[in-house]
Structures are given as structure tokens and as C-alpha cells.
N, C-alpha and C positions, 0 to 999 in steps of 0.2 A: 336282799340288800336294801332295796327300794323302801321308802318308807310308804305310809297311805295317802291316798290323794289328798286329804284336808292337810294332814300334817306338809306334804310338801307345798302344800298352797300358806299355811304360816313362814314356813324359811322361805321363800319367795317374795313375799311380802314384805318380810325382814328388811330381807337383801335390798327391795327398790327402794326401800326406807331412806337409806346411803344415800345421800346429798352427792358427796365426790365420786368422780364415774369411776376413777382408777381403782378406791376404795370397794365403791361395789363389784368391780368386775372382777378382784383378788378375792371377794366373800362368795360371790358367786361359782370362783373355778374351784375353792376351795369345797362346796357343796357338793358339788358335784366329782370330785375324788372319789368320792363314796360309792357313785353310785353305776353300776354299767349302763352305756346306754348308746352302744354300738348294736353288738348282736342280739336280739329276738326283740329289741327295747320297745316297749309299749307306751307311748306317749298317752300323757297325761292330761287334761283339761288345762291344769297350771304350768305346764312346758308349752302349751302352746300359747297362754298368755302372756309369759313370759317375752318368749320367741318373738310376740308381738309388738314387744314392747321395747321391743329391740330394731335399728332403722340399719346398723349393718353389723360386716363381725366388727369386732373391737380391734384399734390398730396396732394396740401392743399383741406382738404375737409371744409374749410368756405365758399369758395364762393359758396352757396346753388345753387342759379339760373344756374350758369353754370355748375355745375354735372347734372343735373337734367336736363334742353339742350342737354346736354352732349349725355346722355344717351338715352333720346327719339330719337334721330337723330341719333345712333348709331342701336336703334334695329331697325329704317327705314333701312339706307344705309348699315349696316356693319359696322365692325373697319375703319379708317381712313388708306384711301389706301398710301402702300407705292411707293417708286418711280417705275416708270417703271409696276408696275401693273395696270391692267384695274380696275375702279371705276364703282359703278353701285347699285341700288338699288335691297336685297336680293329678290329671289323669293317668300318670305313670307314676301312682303311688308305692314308694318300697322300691322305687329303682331310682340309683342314680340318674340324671341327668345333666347336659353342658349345662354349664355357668352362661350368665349373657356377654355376649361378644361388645363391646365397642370400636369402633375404628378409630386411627391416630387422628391425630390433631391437624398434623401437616403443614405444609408452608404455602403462604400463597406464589402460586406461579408466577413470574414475571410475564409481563406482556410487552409486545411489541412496539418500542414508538418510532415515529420520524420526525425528522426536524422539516415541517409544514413550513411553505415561505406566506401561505396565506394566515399563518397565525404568529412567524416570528417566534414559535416554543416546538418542543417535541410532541406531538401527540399519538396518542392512542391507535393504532392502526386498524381498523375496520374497516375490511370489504363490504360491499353494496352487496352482497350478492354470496352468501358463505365463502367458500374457501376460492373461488374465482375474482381475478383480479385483472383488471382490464387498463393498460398501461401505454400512452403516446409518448414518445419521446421526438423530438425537433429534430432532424437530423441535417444533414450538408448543403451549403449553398456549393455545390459543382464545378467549380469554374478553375480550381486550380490544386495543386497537390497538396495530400491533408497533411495536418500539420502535429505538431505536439500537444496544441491545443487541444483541436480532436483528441486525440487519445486521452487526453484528462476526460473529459465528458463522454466520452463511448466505451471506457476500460471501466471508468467508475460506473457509469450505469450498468455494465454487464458484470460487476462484481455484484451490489445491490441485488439485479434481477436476479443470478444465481444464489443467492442467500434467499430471497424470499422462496424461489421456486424448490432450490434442494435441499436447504434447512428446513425453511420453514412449512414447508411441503405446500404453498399455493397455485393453484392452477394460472399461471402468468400469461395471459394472451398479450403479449408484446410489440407494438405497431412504430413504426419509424417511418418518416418520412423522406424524401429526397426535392429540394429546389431544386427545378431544374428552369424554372421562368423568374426573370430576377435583372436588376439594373445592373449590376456587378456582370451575371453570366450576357447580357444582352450588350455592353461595351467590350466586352473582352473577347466576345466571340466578333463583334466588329471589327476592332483590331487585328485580332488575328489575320483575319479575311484580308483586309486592305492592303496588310503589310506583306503578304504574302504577294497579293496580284504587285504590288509596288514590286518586290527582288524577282518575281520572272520577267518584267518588264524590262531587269537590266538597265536602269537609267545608268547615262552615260558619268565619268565621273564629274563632269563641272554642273549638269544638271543634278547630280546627289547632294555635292557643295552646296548649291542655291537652295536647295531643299533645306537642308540642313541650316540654314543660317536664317530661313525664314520660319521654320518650324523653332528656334530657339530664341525669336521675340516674343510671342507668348506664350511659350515657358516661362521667360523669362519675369514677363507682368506675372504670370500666377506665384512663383517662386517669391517674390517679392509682397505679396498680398500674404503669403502662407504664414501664422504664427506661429503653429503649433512646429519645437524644437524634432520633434522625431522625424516627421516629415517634412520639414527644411533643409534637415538636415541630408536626407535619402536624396531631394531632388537636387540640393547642392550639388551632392553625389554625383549624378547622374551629369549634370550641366559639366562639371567637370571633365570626367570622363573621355564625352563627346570631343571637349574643345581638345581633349589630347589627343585622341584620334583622328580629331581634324587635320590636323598640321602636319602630318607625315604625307596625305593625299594630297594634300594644297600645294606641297614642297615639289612631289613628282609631275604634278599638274603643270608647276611653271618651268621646272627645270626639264620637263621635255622627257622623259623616262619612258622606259620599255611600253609596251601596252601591258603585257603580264604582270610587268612591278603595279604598274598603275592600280588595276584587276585586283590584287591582293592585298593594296594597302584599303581601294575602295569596297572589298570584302568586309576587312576589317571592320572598318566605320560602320558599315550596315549592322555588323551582330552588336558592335558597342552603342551604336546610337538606335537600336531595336526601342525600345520604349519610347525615347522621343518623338520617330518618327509616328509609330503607330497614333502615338496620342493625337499628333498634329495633322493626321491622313483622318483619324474619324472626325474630328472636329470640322473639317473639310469637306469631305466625303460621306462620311456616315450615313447622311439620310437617303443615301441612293440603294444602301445596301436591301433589295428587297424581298429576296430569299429565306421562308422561315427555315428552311432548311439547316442555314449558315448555325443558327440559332441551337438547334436541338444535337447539332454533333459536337462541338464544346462539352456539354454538360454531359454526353454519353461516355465520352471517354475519360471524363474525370468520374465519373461514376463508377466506372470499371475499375479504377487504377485505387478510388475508394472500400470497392467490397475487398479487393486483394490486400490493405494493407489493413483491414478490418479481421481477414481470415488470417494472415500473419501475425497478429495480436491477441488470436484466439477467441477476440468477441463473437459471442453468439451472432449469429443472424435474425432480422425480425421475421415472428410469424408471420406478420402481412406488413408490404414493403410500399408506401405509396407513392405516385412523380408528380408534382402540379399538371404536368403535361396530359397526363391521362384524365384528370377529374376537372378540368377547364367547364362540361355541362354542369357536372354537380356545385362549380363554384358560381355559376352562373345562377344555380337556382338558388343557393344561399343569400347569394347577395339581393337576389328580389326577395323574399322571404325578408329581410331585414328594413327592406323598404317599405312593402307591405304592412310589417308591425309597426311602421311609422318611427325606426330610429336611424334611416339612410336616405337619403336623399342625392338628387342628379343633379351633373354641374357640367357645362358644356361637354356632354360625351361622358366624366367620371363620375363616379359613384361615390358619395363619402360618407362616410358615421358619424353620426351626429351626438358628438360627446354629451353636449347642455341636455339635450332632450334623453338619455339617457341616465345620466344623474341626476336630473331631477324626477326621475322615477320613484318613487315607491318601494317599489318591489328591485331594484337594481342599486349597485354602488359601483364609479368609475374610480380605477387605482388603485386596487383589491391588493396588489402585492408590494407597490413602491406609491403612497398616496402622496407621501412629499416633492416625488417626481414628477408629478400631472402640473402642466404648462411650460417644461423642459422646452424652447424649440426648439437647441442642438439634436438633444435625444429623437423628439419628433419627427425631425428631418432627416435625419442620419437613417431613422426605421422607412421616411417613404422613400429612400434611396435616391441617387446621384441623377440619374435622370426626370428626377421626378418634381425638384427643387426649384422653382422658376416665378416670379414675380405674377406670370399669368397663371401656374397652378395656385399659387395661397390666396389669390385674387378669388378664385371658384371656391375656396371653402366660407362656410358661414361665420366659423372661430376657428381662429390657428392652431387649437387642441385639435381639432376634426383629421381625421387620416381617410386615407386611400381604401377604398373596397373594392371599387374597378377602375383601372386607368385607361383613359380613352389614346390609343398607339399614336405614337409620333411617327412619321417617314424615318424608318431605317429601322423601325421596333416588329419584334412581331406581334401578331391580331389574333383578333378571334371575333366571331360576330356576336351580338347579343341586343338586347332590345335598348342598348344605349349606344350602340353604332359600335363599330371595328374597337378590340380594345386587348388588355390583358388583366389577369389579377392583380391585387396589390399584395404586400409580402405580408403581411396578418392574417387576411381570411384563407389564406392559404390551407395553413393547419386546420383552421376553426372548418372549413366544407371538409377539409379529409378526416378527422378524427372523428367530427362529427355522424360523416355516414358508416365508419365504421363502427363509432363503439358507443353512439347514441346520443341522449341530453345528456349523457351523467358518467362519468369514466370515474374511475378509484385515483390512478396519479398519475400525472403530468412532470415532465421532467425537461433537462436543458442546464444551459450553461449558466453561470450567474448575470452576465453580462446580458442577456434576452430577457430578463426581469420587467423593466421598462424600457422601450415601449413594447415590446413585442406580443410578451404574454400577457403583460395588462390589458393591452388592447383585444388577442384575443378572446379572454375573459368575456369583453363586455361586448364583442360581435357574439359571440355565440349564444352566452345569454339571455341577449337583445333576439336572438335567431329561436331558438327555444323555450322563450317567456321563463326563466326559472333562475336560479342565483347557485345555481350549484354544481356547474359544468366539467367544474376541478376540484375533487374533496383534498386531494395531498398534492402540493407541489412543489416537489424537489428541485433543487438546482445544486448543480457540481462545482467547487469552489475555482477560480481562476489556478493560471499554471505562469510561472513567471522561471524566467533563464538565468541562473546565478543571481536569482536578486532582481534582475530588471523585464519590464513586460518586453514578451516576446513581440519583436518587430524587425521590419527587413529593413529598416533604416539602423539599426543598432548592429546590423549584422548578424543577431543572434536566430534568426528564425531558421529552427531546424522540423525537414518534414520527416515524416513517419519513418520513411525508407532509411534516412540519414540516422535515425536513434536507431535500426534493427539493424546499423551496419558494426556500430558501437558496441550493443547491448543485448541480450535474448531477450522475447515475446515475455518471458518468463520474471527475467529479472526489472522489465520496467515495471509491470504487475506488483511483482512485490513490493517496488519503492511507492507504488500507489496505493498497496496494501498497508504500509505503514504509516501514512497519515488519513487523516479525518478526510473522506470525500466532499464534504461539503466547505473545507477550509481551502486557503491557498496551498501552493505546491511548488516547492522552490524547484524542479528542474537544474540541478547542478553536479558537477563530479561529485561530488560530499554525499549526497542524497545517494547517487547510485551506486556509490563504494559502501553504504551501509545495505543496499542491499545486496549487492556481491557479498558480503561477509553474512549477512542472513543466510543465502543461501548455499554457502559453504558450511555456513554452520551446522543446517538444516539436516544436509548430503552429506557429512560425515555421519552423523548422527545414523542416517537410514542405513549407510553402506554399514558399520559397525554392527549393528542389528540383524541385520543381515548377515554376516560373519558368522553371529551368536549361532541363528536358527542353521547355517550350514552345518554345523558341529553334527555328525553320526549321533542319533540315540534313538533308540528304541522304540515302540509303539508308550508304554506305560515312564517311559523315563521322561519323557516329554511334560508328565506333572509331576511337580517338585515340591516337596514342605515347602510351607511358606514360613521364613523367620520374621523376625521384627522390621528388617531391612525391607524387606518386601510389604508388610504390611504397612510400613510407614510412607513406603513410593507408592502403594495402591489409593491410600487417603490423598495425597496429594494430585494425585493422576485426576479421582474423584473429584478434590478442590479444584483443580486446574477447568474442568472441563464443568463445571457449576460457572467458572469466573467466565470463560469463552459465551456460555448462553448467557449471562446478562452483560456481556458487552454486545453480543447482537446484538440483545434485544435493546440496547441502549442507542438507539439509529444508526444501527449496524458500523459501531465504533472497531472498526477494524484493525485499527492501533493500537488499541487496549487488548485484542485476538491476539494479537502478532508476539504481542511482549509475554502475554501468560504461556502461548506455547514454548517460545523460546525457554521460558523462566523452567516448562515441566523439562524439556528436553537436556536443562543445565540440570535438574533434578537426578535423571537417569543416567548423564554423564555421570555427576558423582559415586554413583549406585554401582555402575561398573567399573570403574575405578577401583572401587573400595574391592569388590570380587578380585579383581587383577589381582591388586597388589595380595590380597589373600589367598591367590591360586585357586581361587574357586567360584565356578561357573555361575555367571546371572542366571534371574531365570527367564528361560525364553520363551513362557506363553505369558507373563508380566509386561514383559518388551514388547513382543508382538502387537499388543495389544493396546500401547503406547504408539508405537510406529504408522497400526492401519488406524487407529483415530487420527493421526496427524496429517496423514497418507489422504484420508478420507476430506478435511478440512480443508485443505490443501487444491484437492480437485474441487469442491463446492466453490473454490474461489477463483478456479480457475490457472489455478496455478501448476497443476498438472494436467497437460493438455493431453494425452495419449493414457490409454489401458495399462496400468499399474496396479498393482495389490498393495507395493509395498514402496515410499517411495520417490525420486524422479525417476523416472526411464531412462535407460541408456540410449543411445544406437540414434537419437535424432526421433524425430514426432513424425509419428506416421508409417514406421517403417512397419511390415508385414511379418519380419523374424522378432522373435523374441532372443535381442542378440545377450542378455545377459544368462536367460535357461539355457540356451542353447553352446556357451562358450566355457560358461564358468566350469563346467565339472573336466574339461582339459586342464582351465588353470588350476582349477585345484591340483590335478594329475603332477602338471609341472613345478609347483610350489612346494609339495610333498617327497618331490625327487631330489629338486635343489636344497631341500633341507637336507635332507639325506647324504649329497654327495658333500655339502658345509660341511657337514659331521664327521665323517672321514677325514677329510681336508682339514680340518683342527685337529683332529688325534695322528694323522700322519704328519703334519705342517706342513702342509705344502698350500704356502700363501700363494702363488699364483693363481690354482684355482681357486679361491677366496675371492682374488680381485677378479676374475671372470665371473662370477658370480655377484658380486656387487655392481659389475660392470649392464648385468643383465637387468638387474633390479633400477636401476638409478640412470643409462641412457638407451635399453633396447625398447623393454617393457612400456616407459610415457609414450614414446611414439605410436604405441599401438592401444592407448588409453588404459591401461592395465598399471595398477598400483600394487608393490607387494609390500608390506610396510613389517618388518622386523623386531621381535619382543624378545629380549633374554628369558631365557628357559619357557617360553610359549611358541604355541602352532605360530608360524607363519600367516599375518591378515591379508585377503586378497579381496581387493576393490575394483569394481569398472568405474571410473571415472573419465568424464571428458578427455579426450586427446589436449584441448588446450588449455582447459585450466590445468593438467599435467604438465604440459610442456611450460607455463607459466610460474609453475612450481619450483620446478627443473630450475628455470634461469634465476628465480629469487630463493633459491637455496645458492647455486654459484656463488650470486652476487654478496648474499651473507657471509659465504667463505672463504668469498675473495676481499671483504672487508675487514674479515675477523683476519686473512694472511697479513694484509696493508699493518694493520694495526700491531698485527706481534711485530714485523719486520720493525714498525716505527718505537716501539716498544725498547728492541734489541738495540737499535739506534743510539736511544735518547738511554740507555744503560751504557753504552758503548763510549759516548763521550763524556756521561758522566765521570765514567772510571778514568778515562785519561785526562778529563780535569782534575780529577782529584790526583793522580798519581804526580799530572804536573805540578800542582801545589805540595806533595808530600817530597818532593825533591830539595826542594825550596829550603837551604837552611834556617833555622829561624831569626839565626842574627841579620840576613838580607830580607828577610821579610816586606821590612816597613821602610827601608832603605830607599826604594826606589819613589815611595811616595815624597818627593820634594815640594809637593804642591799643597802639603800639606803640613812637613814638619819642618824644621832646620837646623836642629842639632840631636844627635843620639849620643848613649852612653856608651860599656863599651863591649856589652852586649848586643848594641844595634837597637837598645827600646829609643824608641823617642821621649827629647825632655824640652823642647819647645817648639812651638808653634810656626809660623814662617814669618810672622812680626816676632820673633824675639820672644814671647812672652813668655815663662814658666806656663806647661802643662798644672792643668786640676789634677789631685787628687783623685777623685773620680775617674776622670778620663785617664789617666796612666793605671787607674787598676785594672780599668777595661783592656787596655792594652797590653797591659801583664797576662791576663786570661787566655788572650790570645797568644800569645809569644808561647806562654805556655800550653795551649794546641797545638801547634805549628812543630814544636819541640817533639810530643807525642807523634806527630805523624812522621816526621824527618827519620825519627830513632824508628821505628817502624818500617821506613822505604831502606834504611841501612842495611837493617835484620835480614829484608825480604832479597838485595840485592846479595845480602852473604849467606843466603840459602838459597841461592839462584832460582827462585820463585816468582819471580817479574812477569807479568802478564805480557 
């Protein structure tokens, strides 16, 4: 068939003759019709020239003949060599071989940022150190029970930390601190002390009085000096108070009274005027107190009463946990160390940092996170604390920007030795010697409240830097956004300060998590019913969702029934499932935007509602390794954030956190037992009628069952659903089903009412003949015809035309209804 080599080296030459590709590759497959050149085909000199001249196949794939050439000639020689390369037939000549693979294109992956307070933007998160990430967080000044505050700043950090550690899979060494040496805990703990030695002392009652009246003249200057509306308004508070429980003791005092009345009214006074005195006993007294002792059991027992409302809340605990108390040598050597590199300096007894000589470094910058804040002196003073504030300390520094590194003890403080006499830390270098010795020059992120921004972490910034010669102590510095109570900052002059224990009395571990899962950690946080009713409805929404699913997977099937075709319904929830959980990892990774988490799960979970619905109503089963699958992503999410604090697969857990039974494996195949019986015996119970047992059975369902947290929820011509549910979100159920169907009874009865008297007003009007109608209106007309219409006004005047038609309209209504009440009374049909 073949023709000879020259001859087919003319029609090849023809052929590339063709200017148009399309042109020559139609002349070409047409050539080749002719000729066989699959099996024995003996390539030619000018097929391989050809071949050569060729850079791929041609992308129209009509022309059969030349793909097919194409290709044979291809697994002989190779691809069609390009310029400058050697040509040559492969070493597995005469055999097929793969085609060359390419890999896809792909997407780039999102990476991780945060919102950095040292840069003001989100950035790019990169450990020092691979996948280990070394993390201080500021933790509690001791001195009194934690608050809501706290929880904003230690629920939001331990949501964070667990997204980086179990998303993101980093190695998190996590360190926390504890003040427990502090102006706050060192007055407080004097107080206490005083006021306690003051009530066993039992002062008599007119020595309490004299107390009392002498301790409320300088309240009384301070109260007076005070500006600020929050705290005038607390100490007004307090002055008042006092003076009302004065006056009952003063009254018994003159009017001669029992001893025991006396006793009980000067009780009184004591718990109510407890603040006053104390304030006015240290002020007094104070510098006698000289017991460091007094000093460290305060901050122990708020420490204690801290990790518990810390493990109530579910926050993780820090790897390593450190107290000022214990690292007092190490803060000791930091601060020479600072003195030594020449940016601290001594001042009668204190130590202080030397802002100028620091900024005007080089190599350092002062005010790294708030630079418009640097020469604040409220802020300043407010960080060297209440003790600390005195004409003769700002006198010792060299600029009023300079803070405290060591402060030389006052009588009533407690000490420690060091090469600048008897002293204690200042509240900065605190952090800056403990994180320092644990986690070196250079830690990955640093975290805290917003409120610690300046002075506090500014200043440690530039102690530790100034400590380790380097600028880069803190690569990410987080801070948690403030938490404010209905709208207004939490404070105990407003009334509004609630502590931990006070929100777990309210709310679960669980559901204040979620209302912090739903906003942006690093923004404010309104703390209000609103807030926490959206997330009570979250997580009802959440929990229906899982119990449902659970429902599914109880259903009896098979080893092989368990995979089901998938139709379009499921393939459309799989894509979405897909999108949903693409949208969740770039809102992590978006500074772990957990508001944006929160709404795409909801959003999949309204997804799968729809999904089973649609099956219901069509009698026919979801499928349950789709859901599944759906469930333990969410299940899975859900713990990472901490929000399922106990061993679930699938979930919340029933039975309460912590318990050792798995009370829903262990209970539920009874209720099923019993749900499957009660259906059964309904069944009967309808085809014999006998409503009674009906209502025993309804009776089981709707007030036995809630009391023992068991939902059994009822579907025409479907299984019976059976839930473990809460005992009191069931019994809450309970009373707001009542209350709906005691509203909807209100409502018919008012209904039947307001039909009730309709009818008898109208029946009274359909009595009414129509010639008395308009009769009795004399205040209106003054003559009628002899019908009874009216034909003038009560001056006299002739009625309009108009208006007598309008009253003809009527007369004849009246008329229709009248001949109607006659009919009704002469068919005796009278209501």
C-alpha cells in the first residue's frame, strides 16, 4: 500500500507547503487514509521528518489518521524533539510507553496571620524555631475573686492557644504568670489583717461610734477631691450606707437598750462600715504591720479560688506556672543586669529605668506598642501603683517617664534584701525576669488584656531589651479586646461587677465559651442577656442537630446497608460540607476569626437540616455515613475550641463533664426498648379507641420522661425520635410549651368573648325597628318624616341631599336586619 520513500518524501513536502495549519493537518490525515501504519509499520526517514516537524498532536481531534500516526510514532521515537536537543529512538523501542505526567496547578494555601499590636496589621505568623512556639501570657494580680474580665482574657487565650496547638498542630509551650507581690495585694492584705485584729478586740459600742465618725472625716476629704463619676459615686455609696447604720446604734446607745440589742445593731455597723474602717485602720496603722507572712496568704487563697474558676471554665492549665514570690533572686539579678548595661539606675534605695537613656539608643525604641501614650502620667502612675505615688518617690526619678525596677520597702511592706537595701519588685520587671528565664531573649507571642498595652507591656518591652541588648523580645503581641456589662464598663460602683462563680451560676462553662466564640477575640465584648441568649440558641441549635443524627445512625441496618448511592441531594450536601470546611480554614487562618467559624458551621448545619427534611417529608432515609461525617467534623471543631470539654465522638455529652459512665451508651438501647413498646401499645390504643391510654401515654411523653432528661418527640407515620437531653433545658421546654398553650387558651377564650358580644350587639341593633332608629338621636336632628328618617337638623335647617341619602342607606340596612331578627324569632332560631 505504502508508496517509496522518495515518493512519500514529495507528498510530505507538499503537505508542509500549506501555509494554514488546519489546511495542512486535513492534507495530511488525508495521506495518510492510505496508508497502514499501526501493525509491522516500518518508519520511514520522511515520517520521521515529518514527526519532527511536528511540536505536538494537533488539537483538533478529527483528523483520526493523524492522532493515531501521531501517537504510534511517538511511543517509537519520544515527544518531537525540541531545538537544540539530541533526537533518537527511546531505549524501549517498538513498545509502548507512559505519556509524561504533569502535576496540577493547585491553589496556594492560606497561611496563618495575627493581628500583631507591635505592627497595628495582621501578620504572617512564623515561629522562631519550626513548628515550636514559645508563649507568655500576664496572668492575675491575687488579691480578690476573678472576675468576668478575666474570663474574657483567659477563655480567649485558651481558645487561640487550642487552635494553634490542635489545628494547627504547633508544639505550644505555654507559661502564665501569677502576681502575687503588688500594691493592690500588699493594702489589701493589710486591711484585712487590721480589720480583723479591730472585731476580736470587740470595741465597745460608743468606742465603734468614735471610730466611725473619725474614720469618715477623711473619707470624707478624699470623697470630695475624687473626680472621676464611677468612683464617687461607689464611695458616696459607701458614706451613705455607714451613716444609715449609724443611727440605729447611736439611738440604742442613748436610749439605754438591752446589751444584745446594742451587740446586734453594733454587728451590723461593723459588716456595713467594713471598708471604711479598714481604709482608715491602714492609714493609721499600716506601717506596724510587720509580718511578711500577712502578705503571702491573701494572694494564696485567691490563687486557689483562681485555678478553680479557671478548671470550671475549662481553660487549659499553663505548662509552667510562675509566682513573683518564688523568682524575687532572679528578679534581682535582672535588675542589675540592667543597671550594669547602663539603662537603670539607683535612687534612695529604688531602682528605676532610664527611659531618655534608652531611647536615645540606637539599637532600641521606647513605646513600641502605644508611642502616643509615652509621657501619660495618669497611666504611669496608675502602673507604679497606689503605694508607690508620693512627692518623695517622683522626686528620685530623673524624668517622670522613668518607672520602678526595684522599690526600696516602706514599714508595713514586705522586703527582700538586695545590693540596694531591704526592697520589693516593681510590677514591669516582673514578667520581663520570669519569662525572660524561661523562654529566653526571644519568645514567639506575648499576650494580655488590652488595657496592659501601656504602661505595662511597653515598659516591659524596653526593660527586657535594655536586659538582653536586642529589639526583639516580642515577635507577636496579642491582646484580648475589653468585656463591658450591658453596654457599660464593668465596675463595682455601677453595680454591675459580676465574678466568675456569679456568671457559672447563671450560665454553663460551655455556653459562655460560645458567646466568646462568636465574637472577634481581639474586639470588645458586650457581656449582656442578648449576647448570651444568642448563644443559648446556638447551642440548642447545635444539640438538636447532633441528637437528630444520632437518631439517623441508631436506625438497625446492616454491615453493607450502612453505604448508600449517592444521588444529587447528597452530592450537593458533600460540595457544600467541602465549601463549608475550605471557609472554616480561612477564617482560622484569618487571626483566628471565630465569628466567621461559628456562622459557616451553623450555615452547614442549616444545610443538613434542609437535607433531612427534604428525606422526611419523602419517607426516605438520609444517608447516615454523609451525616456522620458532618456531625464528627463539627463534634471535632467544637472540642479544638473547647467547647466540648468531656470524651465524645459525636456531639455534646450527656450525663454532666467528667462523669466515668457513658450515661447515653449505656441507657439509650432501654429507651429505645421503651419507645418501641409505647408505640406499639398507641397502636392498639387507636384501632381499639381507647383514648385513655392515649392520654397515659402522652402523659409519659410530655411530664414523666423531662424530669428524667429524656425527650421522645412524635412523627405521623414515622419511628418514634428519642433524645437525651438536659434535664433543664427539658423542664424549660416543658414550662414554655404551657406557657404557649396557656396563651394560645387566653387568646381563643378572648376571641370567643369578643364574637360573643359582637353577636349580641348586633342582635341588639337587629331588634331595633328602623322607624326608631335615628329617633333617639335628638342631638342631632329635630324633625322626622313619617317613617322616622330625619328631615332637619336641631337648628331647623333642611337636611342636604347628600346627607338624607346617606341616611336613607342606612334606614334601609336597619330595615334588612329588623325583617331578618322577625324571620329568626318566627323560626324560633334566636341565639
Amino acid at each position: 500500500m505504502a508508496g517509496s520513500s522518495g515518493e512519500q518524501t514529495a507528498d510530505y513536502r507538499s503537505i508542509l507547503s500549506i501555509s494554514d495549519e488546519a489546511a495542512r493537518v486535513r492534507a495530511l490525515d488525508e495521506h495518510l487514509s492510505t496508508r497502514s501504519y499501526v501493525q509491522g509499520y516500518t518508519l520511514s526517514q520522511a515520517d520521521v521528518d515529518v514527526f519532527r516537524q511536528l511540536s505536538a498532536l494537533p488539537a483538533d481531534s478529527r483528523p483520526l489518521h493523524v492522532a493515531r500516526w501521531f501517537r504510534h510514532i511517538e511511543a517509537l521515537l519520544g515527544r518531537p524533539c525540541d531545538k537544540g536537543e539530541a533526537c533518537g529512538p527511546q531505549a524501549s523501542k517498538g513498545r509502548r510507553v507512559q505519556p509524561k505526567w504533569s502535576p496540577p496547578a493547585g491553589t496556594e494555601p492560606c497561611k496563618l496571620r495575627l493581628y500583631n499590636s507591635l505592627t497595628r496589621n495582621k501578620d504572617v505568623f512564623i515561629p522562631q524555631d519550626g513548628k515550636k512556639v514559645t508563649w507568655y501570657c500576664c496572668g492575675p494580680t491575687v488579691y480578690d475573686a476573678s472576675h468576668m474580665g478575666h474570663a474574657r482574657s483567659y477563655i480567649s487565650f485558651d481558645i487561640l492557644r487550642r487552635v494553634l496547638k490542635d489545628y494547627f498542630q504547633y508544639d505550644v509551650f505555654y507559661c502564665m504568670n501569677i502576681t502575687d507581690i503588688d500594691d493592690k495585694i500588699i493594702r489589701r492584705a493589710r486591711q484585712n489583717h487590721l480589720f480583723a485584729q479591730y472585731r476580736e478586740r470587740k470595741p465597745p459600742a460608743t468606742q465603734l461610734l468614735e471610730d466611725i465618725r473619725a474614720a469618715l472625716k477623711p473619707f470624707s476629704v478624699k470623697l470630695s477631691e475624687t473626680t472621676d463619676p464611677g468612683k464617687r459615686q461607689m464611695l458616696e455609696r459607701i458614706q451613705h450606707t455607714v451613716e444609715v447604720a449609724t443611727g440605729p446604734l447611736d439611738q440604742a446607745v442613748v436610749a439605754g437598750l438591752s446589751e444584745e440589742e446594742i451587740n446586734s445593731r453594733a454587728e451590723t455597723l461593723l459588716e456595713e462600715a467594713k471598708d471604711l474602717l479598714s481604709d482608715w485602720l491602714d492609714s493609721t496603722c499600716g506601717s506596724e504591720v510587720a509580718d511578711n507572712s500577712i502578705f503571702s496568704q491573701l494572694p494564696k487563697f485567691w490563687e486557689g479560688e483562681f485555678h478553680r474558676d479557671m478548671e470550671a471554665l475549662n481553660v487549659l492549665p499553663p505548662d509552667a506556672l510562675t509566682r513573683v514570690s518564688e523568682y524575687v533572686p532572679e528578679i534581682v539579678n535582672f535588675v542589675q543586669k540592667i543597671v550594669d548595661n547602663g539603662y537603670g539606675y539607683a535612687s534612695n534605695g529604688s531602682v528605676y529605668f532610664d527611659t531618655m537613656k534608652f531611647a536615645s539608643s540606637e539599637k532600641h525604641s521606647y513605646g513600641k506598642l502605644v508611642p502616643e501614650a509615652v509621657g501619660d502620667q495618669t497611666a504611669l502612675q496608675e502602673g507604679e501603683g497606689d503605694l508607690s505615688v508620693s512627692a518623695d518617690r517622683l522626686s528620685e526619678k530623673r524624668s517622670p517617664n522613668d518607672f520602678a525596677l526595684w522599690k526600696a520597702s516602706k514599714p508595713g511592706e514586705p522586703s527582700w534584701p538586695c545590693p540596694w537595701g531591704k526592697g520589693r519588685p516593681g510590677w514591669h520587671i516582673e514578667c520581663s525576669a520570669m519569662a525572660g528565664t524561661l523562654l529566653g531573649a526571644s519568645m514567639d507571642i506575648h499576650g494580655g488584656g488590652f488595657d496592659l498595652r501601656f504602661p505595662h507591656h511597653d515598659n516591659e518591652l524596653a526593660q527586657s531589651e535594655a536586659y538582653f541588648e536586642n529589639d526583639c523580645w516580642v515577635r507577636y503581641f496579642l491582646h484580648t479586646g475589653h468585656l463591658t456589662i450591658a453596654g457599660c464598663k464593668m465596675s463595682k460602683s455601677l453595680k454591675n461587677f459580676i465574678t466568675i462563680k456569679d456568671a457559672l451560676k447563671k450560665h454553663s462553662a460551655r455556653q459562655l465559651r460560645l458567646a466568646f466564640l462568636m465574637h472577634s477575640w481581639k474586639d470588645t465584648l458586650d457581656y449582656s442577656s442578648n449576647t448570651m441568649e444568642s448563644a443559648l440558641q446556638y447551642e440548642k441549635f447545635m444539640n438538636e442537630f447532633f441528637l437528630n443524627v444520632k437518631d439517623v445512625l441508631r436506625a438497625p441496618v446492616d454491615i453493607t446497608g450502612q453505604f448508600e448511592k449517592w444521588e444529587d441531594e447528597e452530592t450537593e450536601l458533600n460540595k457544600n460540607f467541602y465549601d463549608k470546611k475550605r471557609a472554616v480554614h480561612e477564617a482560622l487562618c484569618d487571626n483566628v476569626d471565630t465569628r466567621t467559624v461559628m456562622e459557616e458551621m451553623r450555615a452547614l448545619v442549616s444545610q443538613c437540616n434542609l437535607y433531612m427534611a427534604a428525606r422526611k417529608a419523602a419517607r426516605r432515609r438520609p444517608n447516615r455515613a454523609l451525616l456522620e461525617s458532618v456531625a464528627v467534623y463539627l463534634t471535632h471543631m467544637l472540642k479544638i475550641f473547647g467547647a466540648i470539654e468531656e470524651e465524645s465522638s459525636l456531639g455534646f455529652p450527656v450525663g454532666g463533664s467528667k462523669t466515668s459512665l457513658n450515661l447515653e451508651s449505656t441507657v439509650m438501647p432501654y429507651l429505645q426498648v421503651l419507645s418501641e413498646f409505647r408505640e406499639g401499645v398507641r397502636k392498639i390504643a387507636r384501632e381499639e379507641k381507647v383514648p385513655e391510654v392515649l392520654q397515659l401515654s402522652d402523659a409519659l411523653r410530655d411530664d414523666i420522661l423531662p424530669e428524667l432528661g429524656v425527650r421522645f418527640e412524635d412523627h405521623e407515620g414515622l419511628p418514634t425520635v428519642v433524645k437525651l437531653v438536659d434535664r433543664e433545658t427539658l423542664l424549660r421546654e416543658r414550662e414554655e410549651k404551657k406557657r404557649v398553650e396557656e396563651e394560645k387558651r387566653k387568646k381563643k377564650e378572648e376571641a370567643a368573648r369578643r364574637k360573643r358580644e359582637q353577636e349580641a350587639a348586633k342582635l341588639a341593633r337587629m331588634k331595633i325597628p328602623p322607624g326608631e332608629m335615628f329617633l333617639s338621636e335628638s342631638d342631632k336632628y329635630s324633625k322626622f318624616d313619617e317613617n322616622g328618617l330625619p328631615t332637619h337638623d336641631t337648628e331647623g335647617r333642611e337636611l342636604s341631599k347628600g346627607l338624607s341619602k346617606r341616611l336613607r342607606k342606612l334606614y334601609e340596612a336597619q330595615e334588612r336586619l329588623h325583617e331578618e331578627y322577625l324571620q329568626m324569632v318566627q323560626n324560633g332560631s334566636l341565639p
